[in-house]
C-alpha angles and dihedrals in degrees: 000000000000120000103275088228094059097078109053149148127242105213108193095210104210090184095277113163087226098042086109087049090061089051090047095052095044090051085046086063093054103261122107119235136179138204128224132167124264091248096073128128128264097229083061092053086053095039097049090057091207111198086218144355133240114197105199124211122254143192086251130103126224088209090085135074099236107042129118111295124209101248110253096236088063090058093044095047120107100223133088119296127192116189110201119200097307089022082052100050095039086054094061096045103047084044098057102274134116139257125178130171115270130242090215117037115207116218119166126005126015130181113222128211122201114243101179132349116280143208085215117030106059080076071087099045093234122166142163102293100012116094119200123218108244136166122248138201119160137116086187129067132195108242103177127022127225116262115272086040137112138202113249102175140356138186124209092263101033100042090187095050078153136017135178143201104243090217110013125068082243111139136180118181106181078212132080103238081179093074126079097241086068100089106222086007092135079052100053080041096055089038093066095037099044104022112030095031094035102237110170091218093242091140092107134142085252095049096047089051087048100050087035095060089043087053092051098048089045097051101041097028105183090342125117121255127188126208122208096223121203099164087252130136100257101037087042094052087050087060107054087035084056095049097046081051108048114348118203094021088078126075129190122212110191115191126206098202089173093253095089120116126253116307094351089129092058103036089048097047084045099058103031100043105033133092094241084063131162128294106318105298102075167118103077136205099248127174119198125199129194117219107150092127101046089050094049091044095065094038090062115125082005108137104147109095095219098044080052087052099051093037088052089041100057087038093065101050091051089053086046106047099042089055080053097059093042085057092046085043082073105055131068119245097267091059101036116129119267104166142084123198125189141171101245112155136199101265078052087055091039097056097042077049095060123145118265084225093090140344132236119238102259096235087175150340129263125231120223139113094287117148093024101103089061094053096045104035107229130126118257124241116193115171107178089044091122096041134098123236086250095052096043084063098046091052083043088061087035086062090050102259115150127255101246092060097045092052103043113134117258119281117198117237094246090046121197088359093091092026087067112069125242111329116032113225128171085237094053091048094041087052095045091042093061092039084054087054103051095044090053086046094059091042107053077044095056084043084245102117088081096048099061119052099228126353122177144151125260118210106220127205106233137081136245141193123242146159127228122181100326091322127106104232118190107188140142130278130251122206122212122206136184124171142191115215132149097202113000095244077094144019154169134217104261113244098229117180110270095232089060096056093045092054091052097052089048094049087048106049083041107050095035118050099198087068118077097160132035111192123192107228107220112174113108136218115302117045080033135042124228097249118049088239 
């Protein structure tokens, strides 16, 4: 079999929110794909030697001078080239057609009506007289296509929804085929990348650990790596990927900084060290520190989330770094670990990747190991750096690791620091740990846990009255929140049953005495963001 990497997809990423959708949908086919920003050079374009191009939307207009542009080399390349709303619309221009703004934007359902038979387009099993559903988002329209193209579907207010090269496998769809809302849209997606550029579909959970494993031992050879283990899914998925690689070469450092949920310690030392170990790549050599005190201590009279962030965040690495030196302290030097792995994986990439064309706002910062290979000197493995989060957990699966591992909701790197309010103190996270608990735990009962995509409890800073019993009870207030989310960018509040929440408020403000209030957040991403800080 070929190398999985040889037949693969350029995606030209023009700032659309659903540019990593598009990704996602043509991987889910079996062909890998890649992003990379507009502004990108000529000679990459030549040197990727995509099989075919993707040409994402975007919030620009190309009625205007300065806007992202498509790269020449991409209208020049012999292979294959879908323009999707804004691609679309950047195609005709720079071709020789016309856009102009459009007196009616279209924004949600649409209904398309085929204008002439297409290569493309029966992926959608579209037909005279019979419309298909698709998802628009557009405030320009195409009114007049480049010379050598035909119209291949139209709606009353975009009267080119589809266009294609007569010739030329060139094609531009005003829709996004790679959204839900576009009925058949995976298939119009995998018609272009397996059928009209050729693509074989090897791009499978078996076939990524395979080529993985060959990557690491190819990389480290005999020398030593070490793993900072949360208990995660990614990190958790390094580590089984590593072990299957290259065994006792790998170590694992877990660190209780204090800020874990209920029971992870346990669960984590459980199912990574013992003999019943998971799937068939494990135990593993796993080292815990405790370093609760050290944590909380600098946290003390700390009540601004990013300053928590970065504290918890540097703590980490010195905790980190220091149990490190006490593994490579013995070994020889022959055997003494030169290797970093971590659990990066391909959104991370994408974002430290962005155009220069223009920066996203900073809302907040993100907690990992970054940083640290410079400070320890060791070389960086990371393995999942060109997966998905979808596909992490498939090959996870893949590796034997049980699904309720796998399919655990996020968790953020500084853990119940920033899901504590203002100031971090041992009593607030021994009290939200348990109130965490005890909402999970009525969750995975009601067969909710799985229908929502991350649900947790926020400790608030402020105090309540209640009464309990005959007793006045003046205590501080916990926060539940459950989301629905496909891919985090955005979210909505989860509609969970009343009663449930009821049940789990009453179960809270009964079974721990510091809570005399439990609230249900509402508000949904954006104006807000998923965690409280």
């Amino acid at each position: 079999m070929h190398n999985i990497h040889d037949q693969r997809l350029l995606i030209i990423d023009f700032g659309s929110q659903y540019t990593q959708l598009i990704a996602r949908r043509v991987r889910e086919c079996g062909v890998y794909c890649e992003i990379h920003p507009f502004d990108i050079d000529n000679s990459f374009v030549k040197d990727f030697a995509p099989r075919g191009i993707i040409l994402s939307g975007g919030p620009e207009t190309v009625t205007e001078g300065q806007t992202p542009r498509i790269p020449d080399a991409v209208l020049s390349c012999e292979v294959p080239v879908l323009g999707i709303c804004y691609g679309m619309q950047a195609l005709a221009s720079q071709l020789g057609g016309q856009v102009a703004t459009s007196n009616r934007r279209e924004f949600g359902h649409a209904n398309i009506e085929a204008r002439q038979d297409s290569t493309l387009l029966d992926a959608l099993a579209l037909a005279p007289g019979h419309p298909v559903d698709v998802w628009m988002s557009h405030g320009d329209k195409v009114t007049e296509v480049p010379e050598g193209f035909v119209v291949t579907a139209g709606t009353d207010s975009a009267p080119v929804a589809a266009m294609e090269h007569a010739e030329k496998p060139i094609f531009g769809v005003q829709f996004h085929p790679e959204v839900t809302h576009t009925r058949l849209g995976g298939e119009l997606l995998a018609k272009f990348a397996k059928t009209i550029c050729g693509c074989d579909g090897d791009w499978t959970p078996a076939n990524i650990v395979e080529d993985a494993i060959q990557q690491v031992r190819a990389q480290v050879g005999e020398d030593r790596v070490i793993l900072g283990l949360s208990g995660g899914v990614d990190s958790s998925v390094v580590a089984a990927l590593l072990s299957r690689a290259i065994g006792d070469q790998l170590t694992c450092i877990f660190v209780d900084n204090g800020l874990l949920r209920k029971g992870e310690r346990d669960e984590v030392e459980r199912a990574f060290s013992t003999a019943a170990g998971i799937g068939n790549v494990l135990p593993l050599d796993i080292r815990t520190v405790a370093a609760e005190e050290e944590f909380l201590s600098r946290l003390t009279s700390v009540e601004d989330p990013e300053d928590k962030r970065k504290i918890i965040g540097a703590t980490f690495i010195d905790v980190f770094q220091a149990e490190a030196g006490r593994i490579s302290g013995e070994q020889d030097a022959e055997h003494s670990i030169k290797w970093l792995a971590q659990g990066t994986i391909y959104p991370d990439v994408i974002e430290s990747a962005a155009s220069k064309y223009g920066k996203a706002h900073v809302i907040k910062s993100h907690h990992n190991v970054g940083g640290l290979p410079e400070r320890m000197h060791m070389g960086l493995v990371e393995p999942l750096r060109e997966l998905f989060k979808d596909e992490v957990r498939q090959i996870g699966l893949h590796l034997g690791l049980p699904r309720s591992l796998v399919f655990r909701h996020p968790f953020p790197g500084p853990g119940l620091g920033v899901r504590i309010l203002g100031e971090v103190k041992k009593s607030y996270a021994d009290v939200l740990r348990e109130a965490d608990a005890i909402f999970i735990e009525e969750l995975r009962a009601a067969d909710l846990y799985d229908q929502v995509s991350q649900a947790f409890a926020v400790y608030l800073p402020v105090k309540s009255v209640g009464v309990v019993g005959d007793a006045r009870r003046y205590e501080h207030v916990i926060a539940l929140r459950a989301v629905e989310t496909v891919d985090f960018m955005t979210a909505r509040s989860a509609r969970l049953p009343y009663e449930f929440i009821e049940r789990v408020s009453n179960r809270i403000i009964n079974e721990i005495a510091a809570v005399s209030r439990v609230v249900y957040d509402v508000s949904s991403k954006p104006p807000a963001t998923i965690e409280w800080e």
